[in-house]
C-alpha positions in Angstrom: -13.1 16.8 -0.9 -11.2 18.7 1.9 -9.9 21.3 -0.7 -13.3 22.7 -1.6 -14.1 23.0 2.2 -10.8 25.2 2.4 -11.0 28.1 -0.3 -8.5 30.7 1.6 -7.1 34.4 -0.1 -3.1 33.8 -0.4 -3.5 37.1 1.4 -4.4 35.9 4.4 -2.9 32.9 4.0 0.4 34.5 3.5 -0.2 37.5 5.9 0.7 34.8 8.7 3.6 34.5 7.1 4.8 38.4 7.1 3.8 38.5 3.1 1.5 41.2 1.5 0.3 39.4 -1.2 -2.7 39.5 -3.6 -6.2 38.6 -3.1 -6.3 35.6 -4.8 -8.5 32.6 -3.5 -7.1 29.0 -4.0 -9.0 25.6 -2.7 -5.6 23.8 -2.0 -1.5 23.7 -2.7 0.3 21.0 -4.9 4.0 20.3 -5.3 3.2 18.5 -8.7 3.2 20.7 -11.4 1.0 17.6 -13.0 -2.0 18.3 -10.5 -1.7 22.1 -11.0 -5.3 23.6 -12.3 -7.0 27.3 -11.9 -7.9 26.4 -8.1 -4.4 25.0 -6.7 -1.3 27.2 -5.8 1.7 25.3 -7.5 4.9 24.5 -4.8 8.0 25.1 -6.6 11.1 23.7 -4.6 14.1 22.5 -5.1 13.6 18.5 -4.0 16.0 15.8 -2.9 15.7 14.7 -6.8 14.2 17.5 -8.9 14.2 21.3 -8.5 10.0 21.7 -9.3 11.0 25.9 -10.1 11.8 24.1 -13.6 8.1 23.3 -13.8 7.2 26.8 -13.2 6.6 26.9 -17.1 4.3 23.8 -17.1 2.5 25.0 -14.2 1.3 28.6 -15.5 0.2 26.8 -19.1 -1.9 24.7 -17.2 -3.2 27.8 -15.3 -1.8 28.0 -12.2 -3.0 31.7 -10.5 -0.6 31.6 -7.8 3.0 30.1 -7.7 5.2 29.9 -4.0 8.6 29.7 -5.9 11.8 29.1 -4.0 14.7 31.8 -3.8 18.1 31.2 -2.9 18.4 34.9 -2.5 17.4 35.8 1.3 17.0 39.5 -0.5 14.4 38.3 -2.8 12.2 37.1 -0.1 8.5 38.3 -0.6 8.9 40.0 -4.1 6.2 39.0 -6.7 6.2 38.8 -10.4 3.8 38.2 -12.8 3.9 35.6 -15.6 1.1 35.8 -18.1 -1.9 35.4 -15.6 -0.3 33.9 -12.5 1.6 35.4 -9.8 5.0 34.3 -8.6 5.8 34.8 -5.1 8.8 34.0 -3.8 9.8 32.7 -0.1 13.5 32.2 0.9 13.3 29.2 2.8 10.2 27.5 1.2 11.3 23.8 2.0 11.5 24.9 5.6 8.1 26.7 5.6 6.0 24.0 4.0 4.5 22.3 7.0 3.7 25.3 8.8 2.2 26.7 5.2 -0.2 23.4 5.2 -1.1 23.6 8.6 -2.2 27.5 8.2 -4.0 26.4 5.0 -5.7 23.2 6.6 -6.3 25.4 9.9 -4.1 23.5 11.8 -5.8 19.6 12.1 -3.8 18.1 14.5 -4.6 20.4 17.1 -7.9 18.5 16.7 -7.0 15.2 17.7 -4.5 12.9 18.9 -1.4 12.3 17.8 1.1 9.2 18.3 4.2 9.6 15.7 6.0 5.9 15.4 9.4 5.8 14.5 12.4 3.0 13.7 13.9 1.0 11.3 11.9 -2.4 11.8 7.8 -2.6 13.5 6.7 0.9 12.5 4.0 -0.2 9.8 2.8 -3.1 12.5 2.9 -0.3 15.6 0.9 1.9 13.5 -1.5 -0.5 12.3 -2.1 -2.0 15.8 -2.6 1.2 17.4 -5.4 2.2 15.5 -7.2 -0.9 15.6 -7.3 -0.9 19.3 -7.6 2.2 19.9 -11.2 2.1 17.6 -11.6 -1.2 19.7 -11.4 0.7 22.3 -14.3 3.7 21.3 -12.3 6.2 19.5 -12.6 6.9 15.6 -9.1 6.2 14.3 -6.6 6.7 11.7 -3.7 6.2 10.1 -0.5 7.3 7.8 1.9 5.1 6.7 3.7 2.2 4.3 0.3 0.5 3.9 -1.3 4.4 2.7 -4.4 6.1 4.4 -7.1 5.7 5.8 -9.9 6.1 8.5 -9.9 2.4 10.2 -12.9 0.8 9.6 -11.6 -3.0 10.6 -11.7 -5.4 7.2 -13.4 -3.2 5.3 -10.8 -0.4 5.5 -9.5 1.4 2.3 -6.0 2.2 1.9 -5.2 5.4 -0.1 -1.8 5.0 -1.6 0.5 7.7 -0.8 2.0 9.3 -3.8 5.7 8.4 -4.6 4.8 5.6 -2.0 6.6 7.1 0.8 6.3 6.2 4.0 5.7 9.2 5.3 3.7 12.0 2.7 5.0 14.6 1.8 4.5 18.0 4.2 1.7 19.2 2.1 0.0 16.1 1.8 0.6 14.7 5.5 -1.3 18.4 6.5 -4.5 17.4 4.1 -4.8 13.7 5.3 -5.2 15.4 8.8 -7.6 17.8 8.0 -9.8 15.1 5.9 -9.7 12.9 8.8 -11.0 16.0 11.2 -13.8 16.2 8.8 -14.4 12.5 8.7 -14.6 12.8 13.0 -11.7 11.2 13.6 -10.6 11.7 16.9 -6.8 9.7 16.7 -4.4 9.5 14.1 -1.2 7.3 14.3 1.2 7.9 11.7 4.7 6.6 10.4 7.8 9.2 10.8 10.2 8.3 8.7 14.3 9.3 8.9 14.2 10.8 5.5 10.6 12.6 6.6 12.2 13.6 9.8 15.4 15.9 8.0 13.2 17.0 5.7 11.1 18.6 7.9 7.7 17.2 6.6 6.5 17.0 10.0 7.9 19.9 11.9 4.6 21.7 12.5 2.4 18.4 13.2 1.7 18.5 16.5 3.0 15.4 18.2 1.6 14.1 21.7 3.0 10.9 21.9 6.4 9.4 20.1 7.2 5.9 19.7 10.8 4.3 18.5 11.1 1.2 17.5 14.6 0.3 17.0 17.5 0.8 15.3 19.6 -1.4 12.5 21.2 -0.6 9.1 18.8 1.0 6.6 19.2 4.1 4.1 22.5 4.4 4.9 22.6 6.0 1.0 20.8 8.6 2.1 21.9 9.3 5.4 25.8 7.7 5.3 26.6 6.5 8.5 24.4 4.7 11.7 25.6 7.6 14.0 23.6 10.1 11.2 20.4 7.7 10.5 19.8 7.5 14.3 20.6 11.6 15.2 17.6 11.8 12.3 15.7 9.3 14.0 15.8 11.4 16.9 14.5 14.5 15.6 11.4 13.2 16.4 11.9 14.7 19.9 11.4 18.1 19.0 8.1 17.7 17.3 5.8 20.6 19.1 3.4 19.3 21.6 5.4 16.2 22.7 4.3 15.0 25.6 5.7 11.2 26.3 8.4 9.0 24.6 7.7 5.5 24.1 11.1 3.4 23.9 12.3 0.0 23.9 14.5 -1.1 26.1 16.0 -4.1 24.3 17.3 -1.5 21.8 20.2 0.3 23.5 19.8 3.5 21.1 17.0 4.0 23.3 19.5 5.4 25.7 20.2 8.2 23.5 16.3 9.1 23.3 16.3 9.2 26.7 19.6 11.8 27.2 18.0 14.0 24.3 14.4 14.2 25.9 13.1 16.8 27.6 12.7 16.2 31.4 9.1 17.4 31.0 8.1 14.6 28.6 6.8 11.5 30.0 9.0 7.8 29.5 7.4 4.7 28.9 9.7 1.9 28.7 8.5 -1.6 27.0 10.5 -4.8 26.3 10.2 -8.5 27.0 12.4 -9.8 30.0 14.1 -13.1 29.1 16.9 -14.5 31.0 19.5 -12.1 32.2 17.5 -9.2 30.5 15.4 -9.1 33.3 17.2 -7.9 36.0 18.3 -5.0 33.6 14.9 -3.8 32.7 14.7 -3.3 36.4 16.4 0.1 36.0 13.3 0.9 33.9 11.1 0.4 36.9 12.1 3.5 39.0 9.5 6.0 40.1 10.9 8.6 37.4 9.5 6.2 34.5 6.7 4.0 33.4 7.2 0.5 32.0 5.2 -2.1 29.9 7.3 -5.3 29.7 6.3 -9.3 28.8 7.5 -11.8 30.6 8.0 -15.6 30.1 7.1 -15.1 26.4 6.2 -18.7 24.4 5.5 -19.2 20.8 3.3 -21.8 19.3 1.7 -22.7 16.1 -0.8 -20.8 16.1 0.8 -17.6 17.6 2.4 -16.4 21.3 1.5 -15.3 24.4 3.1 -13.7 27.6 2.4 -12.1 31.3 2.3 -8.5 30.9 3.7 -6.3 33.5 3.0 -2.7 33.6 3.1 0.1 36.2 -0.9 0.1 35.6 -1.1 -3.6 36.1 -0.6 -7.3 35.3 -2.5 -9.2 33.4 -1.7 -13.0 30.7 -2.4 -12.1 26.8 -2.3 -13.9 24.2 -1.7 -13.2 20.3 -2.8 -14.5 16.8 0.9 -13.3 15.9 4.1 -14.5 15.4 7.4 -13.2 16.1 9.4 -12.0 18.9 9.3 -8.5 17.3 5.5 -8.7 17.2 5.5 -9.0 20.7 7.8 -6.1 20.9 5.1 -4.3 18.3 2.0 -5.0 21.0 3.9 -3.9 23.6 5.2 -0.9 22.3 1.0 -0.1 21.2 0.3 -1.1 24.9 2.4 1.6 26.3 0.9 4.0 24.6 -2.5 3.2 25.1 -1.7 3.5 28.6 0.2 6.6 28.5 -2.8 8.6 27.0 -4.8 7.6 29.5 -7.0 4.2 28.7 -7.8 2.2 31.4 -5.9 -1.1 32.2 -8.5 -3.7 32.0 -10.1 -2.5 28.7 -6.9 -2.8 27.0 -6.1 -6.1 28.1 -9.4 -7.3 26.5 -8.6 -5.2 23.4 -5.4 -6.6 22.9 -6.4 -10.2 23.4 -8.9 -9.5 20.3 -5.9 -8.3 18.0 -5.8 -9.6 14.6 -2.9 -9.5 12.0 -1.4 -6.8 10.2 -1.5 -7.6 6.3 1.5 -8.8 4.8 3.4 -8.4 8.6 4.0 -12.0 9.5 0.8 -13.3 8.2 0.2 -16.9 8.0 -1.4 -18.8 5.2 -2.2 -22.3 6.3 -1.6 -25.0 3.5 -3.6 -28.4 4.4 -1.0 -30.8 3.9 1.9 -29.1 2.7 4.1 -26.2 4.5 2.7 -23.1 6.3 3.3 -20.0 4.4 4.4 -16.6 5.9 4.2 -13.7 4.5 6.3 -10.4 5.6 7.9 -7.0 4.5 11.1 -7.6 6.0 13.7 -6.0 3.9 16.8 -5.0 6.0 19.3 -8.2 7.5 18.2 -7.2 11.1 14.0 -8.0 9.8 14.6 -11.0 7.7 17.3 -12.4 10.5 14.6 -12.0 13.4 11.3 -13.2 11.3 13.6 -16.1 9.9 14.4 -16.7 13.5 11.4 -16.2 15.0 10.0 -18.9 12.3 11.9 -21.2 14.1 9.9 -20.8 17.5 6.8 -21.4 15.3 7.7 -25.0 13.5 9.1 -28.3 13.8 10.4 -28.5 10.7 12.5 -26.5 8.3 12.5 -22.9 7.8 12.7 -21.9 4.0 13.2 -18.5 3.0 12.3 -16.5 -0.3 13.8 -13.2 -0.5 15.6 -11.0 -3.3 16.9 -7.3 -2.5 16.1 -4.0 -4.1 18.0 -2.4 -7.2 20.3 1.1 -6.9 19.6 1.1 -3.4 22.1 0.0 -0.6 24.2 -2.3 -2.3 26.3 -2.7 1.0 23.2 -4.6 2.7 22.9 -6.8 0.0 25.5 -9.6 1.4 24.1 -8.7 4.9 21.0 -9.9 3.7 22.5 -13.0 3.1 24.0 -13.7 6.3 21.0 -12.9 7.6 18.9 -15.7 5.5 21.7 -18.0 6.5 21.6 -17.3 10.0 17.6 -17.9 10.1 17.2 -20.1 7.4 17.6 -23.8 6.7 17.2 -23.7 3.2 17.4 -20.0 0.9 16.3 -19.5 -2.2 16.8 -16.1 -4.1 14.5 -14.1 -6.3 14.1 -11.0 -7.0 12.4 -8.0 -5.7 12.5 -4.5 -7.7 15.3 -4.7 -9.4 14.7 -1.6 -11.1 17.6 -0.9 -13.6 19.9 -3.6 -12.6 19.9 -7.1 -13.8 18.1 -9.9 -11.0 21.5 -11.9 -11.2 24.0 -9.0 -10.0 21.8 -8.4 -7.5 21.8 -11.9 -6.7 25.2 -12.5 -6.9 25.4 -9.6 -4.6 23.8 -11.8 -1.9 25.3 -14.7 -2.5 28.7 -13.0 -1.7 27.4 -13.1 2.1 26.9 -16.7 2.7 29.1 -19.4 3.5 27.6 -22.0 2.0 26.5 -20.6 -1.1 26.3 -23.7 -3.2 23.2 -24.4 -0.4 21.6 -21.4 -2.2 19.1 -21.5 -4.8 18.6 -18.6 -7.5 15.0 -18.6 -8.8 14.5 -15.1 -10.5 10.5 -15.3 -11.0 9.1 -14.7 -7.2 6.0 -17.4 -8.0 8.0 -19.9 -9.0 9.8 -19.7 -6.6 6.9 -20.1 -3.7 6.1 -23.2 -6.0 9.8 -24.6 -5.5 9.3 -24.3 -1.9 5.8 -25.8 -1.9 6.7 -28.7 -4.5 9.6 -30.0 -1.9 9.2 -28.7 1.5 6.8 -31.2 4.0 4.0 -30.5 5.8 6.0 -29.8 9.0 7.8 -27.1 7.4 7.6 -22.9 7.4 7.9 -21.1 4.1 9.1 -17.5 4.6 8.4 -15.0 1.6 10.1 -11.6 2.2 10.4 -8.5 1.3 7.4 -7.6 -0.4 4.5 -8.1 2.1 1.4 -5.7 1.4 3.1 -4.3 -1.8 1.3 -4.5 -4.7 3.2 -4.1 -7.6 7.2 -5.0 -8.8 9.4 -2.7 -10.6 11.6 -4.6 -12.9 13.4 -1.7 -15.5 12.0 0.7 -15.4 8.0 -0.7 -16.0 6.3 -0.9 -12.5 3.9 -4.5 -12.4 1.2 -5.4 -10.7 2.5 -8.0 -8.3 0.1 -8.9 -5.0 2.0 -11.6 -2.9 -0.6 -11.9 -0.4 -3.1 -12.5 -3.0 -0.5 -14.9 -5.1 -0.2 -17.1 -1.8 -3.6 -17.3 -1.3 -4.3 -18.8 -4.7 -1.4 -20.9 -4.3 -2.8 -21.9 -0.6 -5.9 -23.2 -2.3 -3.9 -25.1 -5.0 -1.6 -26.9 -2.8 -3.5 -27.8 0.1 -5.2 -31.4 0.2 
């Protein structure tokens, strides 16, 4: 365990902080109260949800020696108390200090490596994820943080290590840890997801950052951040991670314009896309001497995946892909231009990328002998399940089916844009559900059907299996089945019980049943 390998006094530890505390040694810090033993300092903040200085209590029964507590009083800053055995210090500012507190603890782990921080509303999971496994193709032990967990990359036999509260980004403490266990594992990259909500919260303001990626930007978490203009100033803060060293942006997205105005003139561009039609003479303002590009041209799609001429300001060269889906494209590019930008050589990751394999549960085909291909994919947001629906399309002969459902007390706005979206993509819908939490399946499902046109062409199937079945039982063998919305998740929260719920393994067994 890292923690034993990092027994620190809080007195030096809080010396770098200005703070003359006690000589107390601790092996790690904790901002669960549940997790708090003897050896741990106990985090008490106020969070976006729960203020943990009201665990303060729970913590010191349990035995907690040492206790960072949050004060609202700027006058209060570095005073101590003691409560029983433990002593309370308390830091105006905490929630701002965390990250840099980790780092000190964990002696700073991404100075150790390399960094690549992936951002955007759509592709960040799939970036990640194909980063790392070409950049291990490509010599260096890798990692990664993100929706799918943690974990050193170690090809198919990699073990994720779910992220508590399943964020997609961990929490500051946590995100400094996974670091410095991955230092100690050798690893030499890491490639990790920055989420918006991460991002304001400064979870990752001390991480040093060498290389950042966006995506794109569409509606999302708009009930956390309230407008687009807000979600995509806190997608943005990315820029002023320490260490930043080149941008990657997508040029089919034209919020890449603002990363480009709000970057530093000392931090490299690398500009990816895929030129089709009139795009292409527009990308050619990404080809001046000031910038570097990575763009596909003359893009097809097939059944058994894509492929496109790559043209880069290191080189050209034809790839093809396993994958399906414009945005995948988009995903492989964006992972290409980084490569490139830290330095790997042209022809090496040409051959690495024409080795790819799938991300799990991100556009992953199951083959059914004699009855319709399945897909299975995490899009959850109208601009996702429009462009995988869409991109479906490229990929079949036959009909497009879609199975999706829409989260509970989350954005209820999106939920009728997620409808529009099916219809757009889709020639045949069928809604289910997917975490309703503490609503009931049908609002949420009248919620969708409030978007479509044609809603009597909808069908409502609440049970997310029988619902594949429906498909299977009636679509033909020239057809696409798209599941949504759930992809590599394991689980389903329905109430307030949390399920086990693997799709991927679900249309595997059905894969088996149905083909002939």
């Amino acid at each position: 365990m890292v923690v034993k390998a990092f027994i620190q006094s809080t007195r030096a530890l809080m010396a770098k902080f200005g703070i003359d505390a006690p000589d107390i040694r601790i092996e790690g810090l904790t901002l669960d109260s549940r997790e708090v033993n003897t050896r741990l300092a106990f985090i008490a903040i106020k969070g976006h949800e729960r203020d943990g200085r009201d665990f303060i209590p729970q913590a010191i029964s349990l035995g907690a020696r040492v206790i960072l507590a949050q004060t609202d009083d700027s006058d209060n800053h570095g005073n101590m108390e003691m409560r029983d055995h433990s002593v309370i210090i308390y830091l105006h500012g905490l929630p701002q200090m965390l990250s840099a507190l980790a780092a000190a603890f964990y002696d700073y782990p991404a100075q150790k490596m390399a960094t690549v921080a992936v951002t955007g509303t759509n592709g960040k999971t799939s970036t990640v994820q194909l980063l790392t496994q070409l950049k291990d193709a490509l010599g260096t032990r890798s990692a990664s943080i993100g929706t799918l967990g943690s974990s050193v990359f170690e090809g198919s036999n990699t073990q994720w290590k779910n992220t508590p509260a399943a964020n997609t980004t961990p929490d500051a403490i946590r995100m400094q840890y996974l670091l410095a266990e991955f230092v100690q594992s050798e690893v030499r990259h890491t490639a990790f997801e920055a989420s918006s909500h991460a991002l304001v919260q400064g979870r990752l303001s001390t991480v040093k950052t060498d290389i950042a990626v966006f995506t794109n930007l569409t509606r999302d978490h708009l009930d956390y951040h309230g407008t687009m203009e807000e979600y995509g100033s806190a997608k943005r803060l990315l820029l002023a991670q320490p260490g930043l060293k080149a941008a990657v942006l997508n040029a089919n997205d034209s919020e890449s314009e603002k990363w480009d105005k709000e970057a530093a003139s000392s931090i490299l561009r690398v500009w990816t896309g895929i030129e089709v039609g009139e795009s292409g003479s527009a990308m050619n303002a990404y080809k001046q001497p000031q910038y570097r590009h990575c763009f596909a041209t003359k893009p097809t799609y097939h059944s058994s995946g894509c492929q496109f001429e790559l043209n880069t300001s290191w080189g050209n060269a034809f790839i093809s892909l396993p994958l399906f889906g414009e945005f995948n494209v988009s995903n492989v590019l964006s992972a290409i231009g980084t490569l490139l930008a830290e330095g790997e050589r042209f022809d090496e990751v040409v051959n690495a990328v024409n080795a790819i394999t799938p991300v799990p549960g991100r556009m992953e085909v199951f083959p059914v002998n004699g009855a319709a291909n399945i897909v299975v994919d995490y899009a959850h947001t109208p601009d996702a399940l429009e462009k995988v629906l869409l991109s479906a399309k490229f990929h079949t002969s036959g009909q497009v089916w879609c199975v999706f459902g829409c989260g509970g007390d989350r954005d209820k706005g999106k939920r009728p844009l997620m409808g529009q979206a099916a219809e757009v993509g889709a020639d045949v819908i069928v809604i289910t559900t997917d975490n309703s939490r503490s609503e009931a399946p049908e609002a949420i499902a009248s919620d969708i059907i409030a978007g479509l046109k044609n809603a009597e062409c909808a069908v409502c199937i609440a049970d997310r299996e029988a619902a594949i079945r429906h498909c299977l039982s009636l679509a033909t063998e020239k057809d696409i089945i798209v599941v949504a919305g759930k992809g590599h998740e394991d689980y389903q929260i329905i109430g307030d019980k949390k399920t086990n719920y693997n799709e991927r393994a679900v249309v595997a067994r059905l894969q088996q049943e149905y083909s002939k």
